[in-house]
C-alpha positions as CSV (number, residue, x, y, z in Angstrom):
1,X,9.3,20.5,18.2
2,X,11.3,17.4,18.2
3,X,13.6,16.5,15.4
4,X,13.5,12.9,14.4
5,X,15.4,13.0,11.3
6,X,18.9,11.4,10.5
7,X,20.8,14.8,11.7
8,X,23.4,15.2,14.1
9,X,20.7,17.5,16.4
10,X,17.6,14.7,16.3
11,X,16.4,13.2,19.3
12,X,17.9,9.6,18.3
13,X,21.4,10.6,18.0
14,X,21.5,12.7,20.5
15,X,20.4,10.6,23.5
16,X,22.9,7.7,22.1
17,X,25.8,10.3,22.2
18,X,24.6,11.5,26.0
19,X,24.5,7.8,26.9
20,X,27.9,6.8,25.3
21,X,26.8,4.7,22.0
22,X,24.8,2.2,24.0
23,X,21.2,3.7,23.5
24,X,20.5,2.4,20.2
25,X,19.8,5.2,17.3
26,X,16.1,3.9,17.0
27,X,13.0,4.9,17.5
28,X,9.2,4.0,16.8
29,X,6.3,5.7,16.3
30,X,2.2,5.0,16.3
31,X,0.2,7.7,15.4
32,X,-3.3,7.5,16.4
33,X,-6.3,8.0,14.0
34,X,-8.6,9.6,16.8
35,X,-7.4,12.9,16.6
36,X,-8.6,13.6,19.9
37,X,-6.7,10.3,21.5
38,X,-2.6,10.6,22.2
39,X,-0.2,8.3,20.0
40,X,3.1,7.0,21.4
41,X,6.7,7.4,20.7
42,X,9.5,5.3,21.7
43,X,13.3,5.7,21.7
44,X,15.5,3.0,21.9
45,X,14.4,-0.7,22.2
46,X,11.2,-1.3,24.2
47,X,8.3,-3.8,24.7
48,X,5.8,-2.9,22.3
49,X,2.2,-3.4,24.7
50,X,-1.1,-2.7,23.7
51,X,-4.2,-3.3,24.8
52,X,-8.1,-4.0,22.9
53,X,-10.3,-1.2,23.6
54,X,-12.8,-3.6,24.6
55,X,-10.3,-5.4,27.3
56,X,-7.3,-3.3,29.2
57,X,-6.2,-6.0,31.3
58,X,-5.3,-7.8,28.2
59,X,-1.8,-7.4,26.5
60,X,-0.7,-7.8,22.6
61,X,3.2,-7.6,22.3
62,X,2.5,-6.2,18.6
63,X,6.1,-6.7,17.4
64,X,5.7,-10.4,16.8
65,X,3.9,-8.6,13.7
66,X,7.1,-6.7,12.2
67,X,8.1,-7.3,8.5
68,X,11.3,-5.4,7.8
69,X,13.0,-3.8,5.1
70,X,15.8,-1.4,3.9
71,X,16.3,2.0,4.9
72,X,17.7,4.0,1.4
73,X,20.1,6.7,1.7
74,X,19.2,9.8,-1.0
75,X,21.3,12.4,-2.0
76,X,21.0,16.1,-2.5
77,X,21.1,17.3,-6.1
78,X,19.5,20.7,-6.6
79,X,20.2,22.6,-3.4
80,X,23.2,25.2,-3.0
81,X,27.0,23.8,-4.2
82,X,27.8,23.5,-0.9
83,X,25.2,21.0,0.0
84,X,24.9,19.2,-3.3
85,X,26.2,15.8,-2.4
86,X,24.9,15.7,0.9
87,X,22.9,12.8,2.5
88,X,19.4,14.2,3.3
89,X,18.0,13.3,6.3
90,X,14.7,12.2,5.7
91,X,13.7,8.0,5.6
92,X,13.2,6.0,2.3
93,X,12.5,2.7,1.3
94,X,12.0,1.1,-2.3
95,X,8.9,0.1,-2.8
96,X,9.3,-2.1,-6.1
97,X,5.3,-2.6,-7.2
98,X,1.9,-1.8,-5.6
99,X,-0.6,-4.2,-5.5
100,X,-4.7,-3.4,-5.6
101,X,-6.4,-7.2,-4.2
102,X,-3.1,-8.6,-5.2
103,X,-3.7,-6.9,-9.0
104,X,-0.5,-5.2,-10.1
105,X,-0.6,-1.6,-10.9
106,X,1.4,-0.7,-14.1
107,X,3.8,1.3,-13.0
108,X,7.1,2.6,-14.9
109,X,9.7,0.5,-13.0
110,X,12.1,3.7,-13.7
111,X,10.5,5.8,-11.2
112,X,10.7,3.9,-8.3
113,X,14.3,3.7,-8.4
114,X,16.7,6.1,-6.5
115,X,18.7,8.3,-9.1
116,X,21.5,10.6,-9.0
117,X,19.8,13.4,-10.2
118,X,17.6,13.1,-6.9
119,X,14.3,12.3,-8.5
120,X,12.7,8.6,-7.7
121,X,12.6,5.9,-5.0
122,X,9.8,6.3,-1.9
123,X,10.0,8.1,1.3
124,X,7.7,7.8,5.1
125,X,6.8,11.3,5.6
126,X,4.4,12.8,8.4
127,X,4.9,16.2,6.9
128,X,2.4,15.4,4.1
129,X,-1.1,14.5,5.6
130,X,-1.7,12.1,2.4
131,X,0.4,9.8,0.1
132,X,1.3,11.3,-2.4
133,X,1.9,9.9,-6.0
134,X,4.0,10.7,-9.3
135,X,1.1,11.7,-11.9
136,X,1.5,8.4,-13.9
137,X,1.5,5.9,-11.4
138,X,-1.6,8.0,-9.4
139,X,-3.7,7.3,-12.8
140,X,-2.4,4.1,-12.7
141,X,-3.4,3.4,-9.3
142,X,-6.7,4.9,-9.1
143,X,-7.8,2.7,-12.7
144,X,-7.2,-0.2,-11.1
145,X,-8.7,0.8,-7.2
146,X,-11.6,1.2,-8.8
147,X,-11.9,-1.5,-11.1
148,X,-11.2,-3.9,-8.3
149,X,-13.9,-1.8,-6.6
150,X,-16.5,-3.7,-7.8
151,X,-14.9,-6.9,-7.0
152,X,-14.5,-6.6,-3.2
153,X,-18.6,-5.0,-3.5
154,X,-19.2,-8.4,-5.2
155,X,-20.7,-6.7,-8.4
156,X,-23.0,-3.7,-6.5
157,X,-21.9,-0.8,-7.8
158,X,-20.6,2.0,-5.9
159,X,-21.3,5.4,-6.7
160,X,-18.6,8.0,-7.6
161,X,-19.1,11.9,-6.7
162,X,-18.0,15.0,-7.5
163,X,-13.9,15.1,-6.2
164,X,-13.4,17.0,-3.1
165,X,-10.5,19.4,-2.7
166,X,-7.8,17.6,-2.5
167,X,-9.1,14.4,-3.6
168,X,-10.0,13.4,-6.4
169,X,-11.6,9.9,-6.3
170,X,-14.4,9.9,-4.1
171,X,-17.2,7.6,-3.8
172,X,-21.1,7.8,-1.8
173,X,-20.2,6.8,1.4
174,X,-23.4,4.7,2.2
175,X,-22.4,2.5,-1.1
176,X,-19.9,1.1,0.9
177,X,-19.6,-1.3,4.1
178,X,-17.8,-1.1,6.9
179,X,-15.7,-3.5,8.9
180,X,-13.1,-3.4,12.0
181,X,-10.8,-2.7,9.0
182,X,-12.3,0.6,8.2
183,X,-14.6,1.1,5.0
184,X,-14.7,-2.6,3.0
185,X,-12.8,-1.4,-0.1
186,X,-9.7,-2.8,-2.2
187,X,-6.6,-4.0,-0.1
188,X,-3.6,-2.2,-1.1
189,X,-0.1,-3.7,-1.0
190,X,2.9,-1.9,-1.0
191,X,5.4,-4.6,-2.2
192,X,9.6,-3.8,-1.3
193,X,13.0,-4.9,-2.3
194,X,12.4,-8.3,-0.5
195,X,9.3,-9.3,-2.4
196,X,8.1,-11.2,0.1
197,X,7.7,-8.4,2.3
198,X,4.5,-5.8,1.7
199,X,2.7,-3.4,3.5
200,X,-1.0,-4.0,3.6
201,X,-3.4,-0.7,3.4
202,X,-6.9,-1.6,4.6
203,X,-9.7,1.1,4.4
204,X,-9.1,2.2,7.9
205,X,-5.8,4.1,5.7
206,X,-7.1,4.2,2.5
207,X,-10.3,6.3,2.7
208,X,-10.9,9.3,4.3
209,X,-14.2,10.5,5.2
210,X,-14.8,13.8,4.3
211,X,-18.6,14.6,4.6
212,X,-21.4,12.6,6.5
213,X,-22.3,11.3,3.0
214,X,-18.8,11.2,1.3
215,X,-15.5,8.6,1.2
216,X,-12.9,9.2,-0.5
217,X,-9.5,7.6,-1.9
218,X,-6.7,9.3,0.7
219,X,-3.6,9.3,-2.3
220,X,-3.4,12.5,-3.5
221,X,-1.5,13.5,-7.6
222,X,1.7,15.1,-6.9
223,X,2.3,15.8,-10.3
224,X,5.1,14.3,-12.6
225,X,8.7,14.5,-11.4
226,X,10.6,17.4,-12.7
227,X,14.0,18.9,-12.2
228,X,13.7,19.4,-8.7
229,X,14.6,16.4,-6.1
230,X,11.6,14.3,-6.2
231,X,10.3,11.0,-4.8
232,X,7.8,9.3,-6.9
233,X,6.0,7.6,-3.3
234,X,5.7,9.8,-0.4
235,X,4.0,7.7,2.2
236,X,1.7,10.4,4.2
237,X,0.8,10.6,7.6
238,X,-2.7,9.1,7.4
239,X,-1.5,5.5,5.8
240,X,0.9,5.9,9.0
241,X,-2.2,5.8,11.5
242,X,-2.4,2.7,13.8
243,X,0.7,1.1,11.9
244,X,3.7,0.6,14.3
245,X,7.1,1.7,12.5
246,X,10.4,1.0,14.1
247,X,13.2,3.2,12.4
248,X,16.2,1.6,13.3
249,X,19.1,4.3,11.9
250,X,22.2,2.8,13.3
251,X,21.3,-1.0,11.1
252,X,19.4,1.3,8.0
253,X,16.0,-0.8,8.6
254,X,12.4,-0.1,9.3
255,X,10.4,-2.6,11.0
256,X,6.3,-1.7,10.4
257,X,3.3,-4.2,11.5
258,X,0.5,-3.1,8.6
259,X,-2.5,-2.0,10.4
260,X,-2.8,-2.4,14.3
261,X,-6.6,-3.6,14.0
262,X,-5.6,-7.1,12.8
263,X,-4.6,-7.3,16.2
264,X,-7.7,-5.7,17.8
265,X,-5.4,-2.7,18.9
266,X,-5.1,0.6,18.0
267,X,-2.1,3.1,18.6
268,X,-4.2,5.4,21.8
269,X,-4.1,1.5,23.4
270,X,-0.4,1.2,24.5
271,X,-0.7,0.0,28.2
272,X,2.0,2.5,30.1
């Protein structure tokens, strides 16, 4: 196992201590969404060079297609006294509204901020397979999804089913067409700090397929924030497939691309 966390014993910091401070703490990761087809990992700086499936004598230099914002520092409320107070290790970013075909989602302003209690703010996780969302802004999210369903269908309607453990929005998969951006269903927006700067979900990361005759929406309900050191937005592993992130620890900024197949490359494609 290999820690990539902000600990003294990760991978990052340990490789710039064995090489005197000048191997940057940064790394970058593409996970692949063929489960059977190998990602990549990077440490340090390096060229970022991909290749189309449909051409590997052709490169794509994907970091031309960063968009950069913060990396938040959180702090440890609820553990032992000894650690209370202690910067935890894991990566979070303030994502200040979410966007469904550039509709807002009503969201409680309140619970996307970092607090001293713990609770709040966003995080990039590959530990959860899903995003997960506070209760709230998950109703929120899913009322507008689907009411900007029927806009991106033009009108057709689209057919919900019965959820599917654990989803709980899921839809008739053969209602729905299909692009090189995955299933043809709202864009999602994750907007930061800088507002300028937003993450773009396309169906590729937003639906999972579940069944030869069922899609559904990959967020999953975390249930409302209690006592307990929370974030509101845990960013899951699946919205992380064929997205490029660049965790840059010593500057406290990510660098991310959106989804790889606006470029025609996917994250099994890196030319070695």
């Amino acid at each position: 196992m290999l820690g990539l966390a902000k600990e003294r014993v990760s991978m990052p910091t340990q490789l710039s201590s064995a090489f005197g401070g000048s191997f940057r703490r940064k790394f970058a990761i593409c996970l692949p969404s063929n489960p059977k087809a190998n990602g990549v990992l990077f440490f340090g700086d390096s060229p970022y060079q991909f290749h189309p499936g449909y051409d590997t004598s052709k490169v794509v230099e994907v970091s031309s297609s960063f968009r950069y914002t913060k990396l938040h520092v959180n702090y440890e409320t609820t553990a032992s006294p000894r650690l209370q107070g202690a910067q935890l290790p894991e990566y979070f970013v303030k994502i200040t509204s979410i966007l469904v075909n550039q509709k807002p989602v009503p969201i409680n302003s309140t619970l996307l901020d970092f607090h001293k209690t713990g609770i709040g703010g966003s995080r990039i996780t590959t530990v959860q397979p899903y995003t997960t969302l506070e209760t709230s802004i998950y109703k929120s999210f899913v009322k507008v999804f689907d009411e900007q369903m029927l806009v991106t269908t033009g009108n057709r309607k689209v057919r919900k089913v019965a959820a599917l453990s654990p989803f709980k929005d899921c839809y008739r998969k053969e209602d729905l067409d299909m692009s090189l951006l995955g299933f043809s269903v709202p864009d999602i927006y994750l907007v930061f700090e800088n507002r300028d700067v937003n993450w773009l979900i396309t169906g590729a990361n937003s639906m999972v397929e579940v069944s030869n005759d069922v899609v559904c929406l990959g967020f999953l309900d975390r249930g409302p924030n209690t006592g307990l050191t929370a974030t509101s937005i845990d960013i899951g592993a699946h919205q992380l497939q064929d997205n490029l992130l660049q965790f840059d620890i010593a500057a406290s900024r990510l660098a991310f691309t959106s989804t790889l197949l606006l470029r025609e490359v996917e994250c099994s494609n890196f030319k070695f």
